[in-house]
C-alpha positions, 0 to 999 in steps of 0.5 A, spaced: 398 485 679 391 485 680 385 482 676 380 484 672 373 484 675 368 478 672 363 479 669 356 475 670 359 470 664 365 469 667 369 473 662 372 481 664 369 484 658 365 482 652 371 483 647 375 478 650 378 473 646 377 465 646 384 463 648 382 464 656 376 458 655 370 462 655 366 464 650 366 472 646 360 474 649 356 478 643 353 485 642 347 483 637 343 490 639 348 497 642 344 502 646 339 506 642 338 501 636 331 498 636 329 491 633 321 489 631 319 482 628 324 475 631 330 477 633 335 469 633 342 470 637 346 464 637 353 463 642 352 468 648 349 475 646 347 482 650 342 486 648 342 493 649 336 496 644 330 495 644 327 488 641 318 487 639 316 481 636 319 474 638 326 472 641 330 466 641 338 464 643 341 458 643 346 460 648 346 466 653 343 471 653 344 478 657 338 483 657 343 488 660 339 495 663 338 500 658 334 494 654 327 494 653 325 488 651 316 486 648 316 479 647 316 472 648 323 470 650 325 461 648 332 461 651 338 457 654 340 461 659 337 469 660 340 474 665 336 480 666 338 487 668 333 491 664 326 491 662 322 484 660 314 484 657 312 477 655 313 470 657 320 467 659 321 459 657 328 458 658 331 451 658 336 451 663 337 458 668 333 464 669 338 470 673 334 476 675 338 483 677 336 487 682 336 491 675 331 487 673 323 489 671 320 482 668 312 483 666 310 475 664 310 468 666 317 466 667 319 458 666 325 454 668 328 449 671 334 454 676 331 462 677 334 466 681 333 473 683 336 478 686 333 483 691 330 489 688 328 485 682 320 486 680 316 480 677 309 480 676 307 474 673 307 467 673 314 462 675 314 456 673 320 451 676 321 445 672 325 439 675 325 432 672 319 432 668 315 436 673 312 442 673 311 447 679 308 453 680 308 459 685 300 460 684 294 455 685 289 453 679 286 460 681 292 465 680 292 466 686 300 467 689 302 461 694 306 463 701 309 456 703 312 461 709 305 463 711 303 454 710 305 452 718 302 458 721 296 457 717 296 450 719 298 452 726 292 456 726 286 451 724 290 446 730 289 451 735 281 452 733 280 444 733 283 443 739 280 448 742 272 446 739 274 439 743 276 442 748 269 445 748 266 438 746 269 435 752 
């Protein structure tokens, strides 16, 4: 007997049933439908339409790949597979598909992203009350992996200077 393949919820399909422990997965917008003004899902949702103005979900929310959404985002949990434009606060996790196109600053204290993901903004990861950031006061993109080389480098050249000095 084989199993059912699941899904990034844990459940096989968006129409299983409670009786497995998992909670139904709703579509609150199919494919080819378009929502404008705010949008409020509550229990784990999946988008596939198009939404412009605000969107809230007290649960799970999948924007799943052929959803567009242009808006600010307050969620529990979010996973993108499709198009986001605006800002991003989740309480608990972010997950970003290889799918996924997120245009505005994302907020969370888990991110994921798969590689392929696209994200042109800000990421902030929270933890116990702190807050950390990606960008300095400038804006401008930290590499933590470039630091030691950076560091490294102005070693060499002061040492070299004493050597010079000596």
């Amino acid at each position: 007997m084989s199993q059912a393949k699941k899904g990034i919820f844990g459940a096989s399909s968006a129409n299983d049933d409670k009786s497995n422990g998992k909670k139904q997965i709703r579509t609150v917008l199919p494919t080819g439908c378009s929502v404008e003004g705010k949008l409020v899902c509550a229990g784990p949702s999946r988008l596939d339409g198009d939404v412009s103005g605000e969107l809230v979900a007290d649960d799970m929310l999948l924007i799943d790949r052929n959803a567009t959404v242009v808006a600010n985002l307050n969620v529990r949990e979010l996973v993108v597979r499709g198009v986001v434009r605006g800002d991003v606060h989740a309480a608990e996790r972010v997950a970003l598909a290889e799918t996924a196109v997120v245009e505005g600053d994302i907020s969370a204290p888990t991110i994921s992203i798969e590689d392929g993901a696209q994200v042109a903004g800000k990421i902030e990861i929270r933890r116990d009350g702190a807050l950390k950031s990606t960008s300095d006061e400038t804006g401008d993109l930290q590499h933590p992996a470039n630091a030691p080389v950076a560091n490294a480098k102005s070693r060499n050249a002061a040492e070299a200077n004493a050597e010079e000095a000596a």
